[in-house]
C-alpha positions in Angstrom: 0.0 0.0 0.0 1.4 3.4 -0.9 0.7 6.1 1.9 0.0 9.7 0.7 3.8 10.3 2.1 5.2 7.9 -0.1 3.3 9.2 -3.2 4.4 12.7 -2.4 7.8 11.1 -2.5 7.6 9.5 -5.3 6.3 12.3 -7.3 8.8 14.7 -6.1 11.1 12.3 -8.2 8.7 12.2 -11.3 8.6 15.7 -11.3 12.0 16.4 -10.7 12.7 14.0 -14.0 10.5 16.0 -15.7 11.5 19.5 -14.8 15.1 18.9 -15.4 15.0 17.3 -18.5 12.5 19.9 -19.6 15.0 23.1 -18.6 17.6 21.1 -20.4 15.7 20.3 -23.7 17.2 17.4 -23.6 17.3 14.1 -21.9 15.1 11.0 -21.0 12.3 11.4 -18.6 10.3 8.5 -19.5 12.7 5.4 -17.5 13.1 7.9 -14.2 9.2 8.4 -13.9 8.5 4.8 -14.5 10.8 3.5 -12.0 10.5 6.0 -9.3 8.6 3.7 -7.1 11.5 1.1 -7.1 14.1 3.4 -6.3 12.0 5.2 -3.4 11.6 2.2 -1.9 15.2 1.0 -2.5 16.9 4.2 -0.8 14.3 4.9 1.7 14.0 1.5 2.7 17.3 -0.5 2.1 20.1 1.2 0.8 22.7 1.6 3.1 25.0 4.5 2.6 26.0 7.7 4.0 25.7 10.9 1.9 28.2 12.7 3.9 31.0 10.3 3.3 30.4 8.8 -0.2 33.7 6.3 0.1 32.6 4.5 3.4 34.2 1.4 2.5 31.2 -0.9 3.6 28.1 1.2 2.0 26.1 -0.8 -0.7 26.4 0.2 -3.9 24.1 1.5 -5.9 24.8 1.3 -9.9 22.4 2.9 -12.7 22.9 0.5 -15.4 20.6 2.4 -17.5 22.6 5.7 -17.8 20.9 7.8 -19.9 18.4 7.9 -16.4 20.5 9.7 -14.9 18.4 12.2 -13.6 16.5 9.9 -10.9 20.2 9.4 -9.5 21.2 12.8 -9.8 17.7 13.8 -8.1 18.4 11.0 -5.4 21.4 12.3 -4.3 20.3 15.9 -4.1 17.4 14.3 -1.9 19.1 12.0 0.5 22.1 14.7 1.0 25.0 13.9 -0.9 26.8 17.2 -2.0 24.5 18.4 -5.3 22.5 21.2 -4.5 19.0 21.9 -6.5 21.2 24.2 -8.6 22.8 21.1 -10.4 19.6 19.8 -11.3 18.5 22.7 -12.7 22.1 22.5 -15.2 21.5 19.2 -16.4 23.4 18.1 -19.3 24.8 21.6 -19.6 28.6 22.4 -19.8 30.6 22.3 -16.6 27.9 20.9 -14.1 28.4 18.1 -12.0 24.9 16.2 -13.4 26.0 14.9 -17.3 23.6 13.0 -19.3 25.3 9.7 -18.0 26.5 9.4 -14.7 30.3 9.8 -14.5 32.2 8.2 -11.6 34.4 10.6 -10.0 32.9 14.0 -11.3 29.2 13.5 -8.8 29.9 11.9 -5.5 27.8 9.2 -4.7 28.2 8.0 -8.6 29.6 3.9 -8.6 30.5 3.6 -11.5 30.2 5.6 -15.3 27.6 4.1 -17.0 25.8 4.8 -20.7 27.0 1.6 -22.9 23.9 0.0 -22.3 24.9 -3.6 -20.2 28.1 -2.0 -19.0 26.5 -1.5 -15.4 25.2 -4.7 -14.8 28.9 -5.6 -15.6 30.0 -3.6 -13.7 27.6 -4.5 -10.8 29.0 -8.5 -11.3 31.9 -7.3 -10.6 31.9 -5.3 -7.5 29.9 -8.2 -6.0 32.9 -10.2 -6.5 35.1 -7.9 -5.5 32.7 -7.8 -1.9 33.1 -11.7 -1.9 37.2 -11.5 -2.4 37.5 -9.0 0.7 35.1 -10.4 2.9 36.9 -13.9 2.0 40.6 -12.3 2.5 40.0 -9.9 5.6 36.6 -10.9 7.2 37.2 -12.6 11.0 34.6 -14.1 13.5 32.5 -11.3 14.9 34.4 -8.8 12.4 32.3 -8.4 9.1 34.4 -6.0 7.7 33.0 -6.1 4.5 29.3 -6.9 4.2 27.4 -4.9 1.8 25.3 -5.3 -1.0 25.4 -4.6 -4.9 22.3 -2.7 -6.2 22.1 -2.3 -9.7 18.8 -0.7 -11.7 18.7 -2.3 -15.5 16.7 -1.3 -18.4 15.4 -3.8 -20.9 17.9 -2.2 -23.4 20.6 -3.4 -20.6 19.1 -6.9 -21.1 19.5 -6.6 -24.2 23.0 -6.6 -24.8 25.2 -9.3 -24.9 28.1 -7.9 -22.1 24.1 -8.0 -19.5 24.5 -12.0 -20.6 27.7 -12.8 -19.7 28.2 -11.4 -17.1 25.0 -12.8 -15.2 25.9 -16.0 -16.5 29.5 -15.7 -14.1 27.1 -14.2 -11.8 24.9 -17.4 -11.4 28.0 -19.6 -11.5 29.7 -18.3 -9.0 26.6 -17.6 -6.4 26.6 -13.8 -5.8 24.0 -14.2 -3.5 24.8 -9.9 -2.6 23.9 -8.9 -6.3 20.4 -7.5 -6.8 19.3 -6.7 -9.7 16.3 -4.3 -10.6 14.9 -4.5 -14.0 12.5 -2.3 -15.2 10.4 -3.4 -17.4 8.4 -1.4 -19.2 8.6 -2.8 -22.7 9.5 0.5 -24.5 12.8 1.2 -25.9 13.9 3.8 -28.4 11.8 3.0 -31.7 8.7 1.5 -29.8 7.3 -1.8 -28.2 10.5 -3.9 -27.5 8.3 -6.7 -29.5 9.9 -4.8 -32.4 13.2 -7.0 -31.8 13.1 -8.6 -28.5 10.7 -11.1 -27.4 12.7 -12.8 -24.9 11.6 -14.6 -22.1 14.0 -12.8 -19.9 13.3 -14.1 -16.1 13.5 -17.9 -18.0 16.8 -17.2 -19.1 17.6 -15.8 -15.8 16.8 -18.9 -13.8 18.9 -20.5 -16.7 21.8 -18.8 -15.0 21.3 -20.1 -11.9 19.5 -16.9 -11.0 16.7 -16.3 -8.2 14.1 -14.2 -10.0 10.9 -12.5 -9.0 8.3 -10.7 -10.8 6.0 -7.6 -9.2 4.2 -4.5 -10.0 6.6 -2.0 -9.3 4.7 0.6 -8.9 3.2 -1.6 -5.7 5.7 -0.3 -3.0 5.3 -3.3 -1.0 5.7 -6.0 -3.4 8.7 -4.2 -4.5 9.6 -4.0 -0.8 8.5 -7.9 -0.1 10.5 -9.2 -3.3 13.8 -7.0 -1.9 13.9 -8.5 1.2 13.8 -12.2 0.0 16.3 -11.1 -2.5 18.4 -10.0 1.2 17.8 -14.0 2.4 18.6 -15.4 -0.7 22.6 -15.5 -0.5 23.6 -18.6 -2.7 22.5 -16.7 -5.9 22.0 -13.4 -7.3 18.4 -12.3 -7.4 16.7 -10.7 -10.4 13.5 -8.5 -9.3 11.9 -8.0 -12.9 9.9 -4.7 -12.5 6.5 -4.3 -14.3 6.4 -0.5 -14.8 5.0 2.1 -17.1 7.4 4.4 -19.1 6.6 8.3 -18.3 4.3 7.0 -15.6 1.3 9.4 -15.3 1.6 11.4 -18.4 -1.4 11.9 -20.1 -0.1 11.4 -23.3 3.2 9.8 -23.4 2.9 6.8 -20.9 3.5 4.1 -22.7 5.2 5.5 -25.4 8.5 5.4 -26.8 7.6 9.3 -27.4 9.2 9.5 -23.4 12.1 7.8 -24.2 14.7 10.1 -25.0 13.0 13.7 -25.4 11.4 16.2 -22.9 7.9 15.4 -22.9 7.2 19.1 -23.6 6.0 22.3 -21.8 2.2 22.0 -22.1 3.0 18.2 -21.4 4.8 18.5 -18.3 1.9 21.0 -17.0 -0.8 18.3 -17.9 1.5 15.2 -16.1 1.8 17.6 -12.7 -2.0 18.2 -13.0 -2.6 14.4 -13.4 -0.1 13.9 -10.8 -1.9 16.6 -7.9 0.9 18.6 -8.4 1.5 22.2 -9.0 1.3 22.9 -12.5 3.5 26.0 -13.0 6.3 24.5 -10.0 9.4 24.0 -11.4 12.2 22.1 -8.9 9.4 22.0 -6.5 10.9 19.7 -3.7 8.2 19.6 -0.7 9.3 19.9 2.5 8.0 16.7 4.1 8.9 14.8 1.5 12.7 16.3 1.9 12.7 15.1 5.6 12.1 11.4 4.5 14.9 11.6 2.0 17.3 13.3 4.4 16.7 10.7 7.0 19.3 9.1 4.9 22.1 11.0 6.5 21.8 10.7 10.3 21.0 6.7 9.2 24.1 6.7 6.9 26.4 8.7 10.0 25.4 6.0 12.5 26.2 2.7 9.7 29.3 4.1 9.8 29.7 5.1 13.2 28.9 1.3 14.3 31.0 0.1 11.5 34.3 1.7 12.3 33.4 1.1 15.9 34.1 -2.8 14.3 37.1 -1.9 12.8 38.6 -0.4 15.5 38.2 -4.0 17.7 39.4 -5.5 14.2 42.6 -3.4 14.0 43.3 -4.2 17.7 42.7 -8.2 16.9 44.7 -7.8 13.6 46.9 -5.3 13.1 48.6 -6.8 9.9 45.4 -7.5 8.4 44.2 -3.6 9.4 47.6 -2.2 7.9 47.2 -3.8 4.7 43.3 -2.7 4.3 44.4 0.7 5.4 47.5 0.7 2.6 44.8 -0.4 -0.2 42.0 2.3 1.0 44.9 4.6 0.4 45.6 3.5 -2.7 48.7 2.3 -2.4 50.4 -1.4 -3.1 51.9 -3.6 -0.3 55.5 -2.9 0.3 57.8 -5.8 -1.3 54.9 -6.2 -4.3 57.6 -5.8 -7.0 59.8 -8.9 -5.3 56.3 -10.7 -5.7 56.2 -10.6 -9.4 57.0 -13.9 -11.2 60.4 -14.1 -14.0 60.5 -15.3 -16.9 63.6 -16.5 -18.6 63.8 -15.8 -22.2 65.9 -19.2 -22.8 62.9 -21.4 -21.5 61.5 -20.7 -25.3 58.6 -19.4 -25.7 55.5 -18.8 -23.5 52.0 -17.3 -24.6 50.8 -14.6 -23.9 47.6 -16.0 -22.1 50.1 -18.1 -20.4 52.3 -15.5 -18.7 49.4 -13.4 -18.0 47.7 -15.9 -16.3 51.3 -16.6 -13.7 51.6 -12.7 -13.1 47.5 -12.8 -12.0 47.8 -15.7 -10.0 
């Protein structure tokens, strides 16, 4: 059941979608208005982060697969308190902001991973939950989960489309990454029309296939979405799929449905009608209400205490292991263990020759 809260949550992102997209003449509003129920209930419900320190090393990551929506994450950060004020969703896509059409790692914080090359987040996504599964292997100790977070990722049918999205969630079911979630949106529109045009998959089939726990819900139902989340939490000997059943540019009048909200503003008069539709303000542009900020921004004193109990871990971790806690510490930095170079492997050139394949596989292992 969705509250009148929640709804005035969720159509603070809609809108937001809508307005920046709109002042930038350019962009795709359709994806973040269709899946603006998924990713309320994800970051007000589940995601655990902290907006004031983007690089807590235990936070879950969150990864928009489907790049070109990048105004829902821009407008999420801005919500939950990340450094991006209002300002930078009003200069969307424009020269020297900090909110690009695609999300860009290292220019926005709170940004994963750069994303765009549709497939290349869900890629991504595998990997970071194997890189949580090597750490937790190498430095996790009894009754010091070091690392312990989970790997969000939001995908796009286009995402399932392409074939990086099908290997890499075929490693994914191999190897078990029961800390990969995966949120599809589904809302069978791409850029030309119906996806029936060229894709008639049956894409939770394939899915299980992998080895993959899948779930279908309404996602515009906040609590399936919330129900099918939390048995994705319990499932941890595979990677969980939650395909989303949404509607593209949900409540425009006109261009619900329609590939029309794809990748162009829906339009002045457009936008107006969508906000009327929506029991919003018609002529409020950026229009963030304030009880719907306080739910957002609950985020950081939430995201302050994670943290605050986590390093409270690591300090008990550091006195238990102090090598272990060095060597963490060196990599956060982003520095390599003294004596790596020693560690390196020779080769002899008179042993004849060796391929390529070969030697890199000695140097990786």
């Amino acid at each position: 059941m969705n509250t009148d809260l929640d709804q005035l949550c969720i159509n603070t992102l809609r809108t937001l979608a809508m307005d920046g997209v709109q002042e930038a003449n350019s962009g795709h509003p359709g994806l973040p208005m269709g899946a603006a129920d998924v990713a309320y209930v994800l970051w007000s419900r589940f995601l655990r982060h902290n907006p004031v320190n983007p690089d807590w090393p235990n936070r879950d990551r969150f990864i928009l697969s489907a790049g070109h929506g990048s105004i829902l994450l821009y407008s999420l950060l801005h919500l939950t308190g990340y450094d991006l004020p209002v300002e930078e969703l009003k200069s969307f896509r424009q020269w020297g902001s900090r909110t690009p059409g695609h999300p860009e790692h290292g220019l926005t914080p709170g940004v994963e991973t750069t994303t765009g090359p549709l497939g290349q987040g869900f890629a991504n996504g595998v990997g970071m939950a194997i890189a949580e599964r090597f750490m937790a292997a190498t430095f996790n100790r009894p009754g010091y989960p070091i690392f312990d977070h989970f790997v969000y990722v939001l995908a796009s049918d286009g995402d399932l489309m392409e074939g990086i999205s099908h290997e890499a969630a075929s490693l994914a079911g191999h190897l078990g990454l029961g800390k990969l979630i995966c949120l599809y949106d589904d809302n069978n529109i791409s850029i030309e029309g119906s996806t029936e045009i060229t894709f008639r998959e049956d894409v939770p089939a394939r899915f299980r296939a992998y080895g993959w726990h899948v779930q279908e819900v309404d996602g515009h139902d906040l609590g399936e979405v919330e129900k099918a989340l939390r048995a994705a939490q319990q499932e941890r000997g595979r990677p969980s799929l939650v395909v989303c059943h949404t509607h593209i540019a949900y409540g425009s009048p006109n261009k619900q449905d329609t590939a029309a909200a794809h990748g162009a503003p829906l339009g002045e008069e457009e936008v107006r009608e969508t906000k009327k539709a929506l029991g919003w303000p018609p002529d409020a542009e950026f229009l963030i209400p304030a009880e719907a900020l306080s739910v957002f921004r609950r985020a950081v004193k939430e995201g302050q205490q994670a943290e605050a109990r986590w390093r409270e871990t690591f300090e008990g971790y550091r006195a238990a292991y102090p090598d272990e806690a060095a060597l963490l510490e060196t990599l956060w930095a982003g520095q390599l263990p003294a004596g790596w170079v020693d560690a390196l492997p020779a080769f002899d050139p008179a042993a004849g020759p060796l391929a390529t394949r070969s030697a890199s596989g000695v140097v990786l292992n």
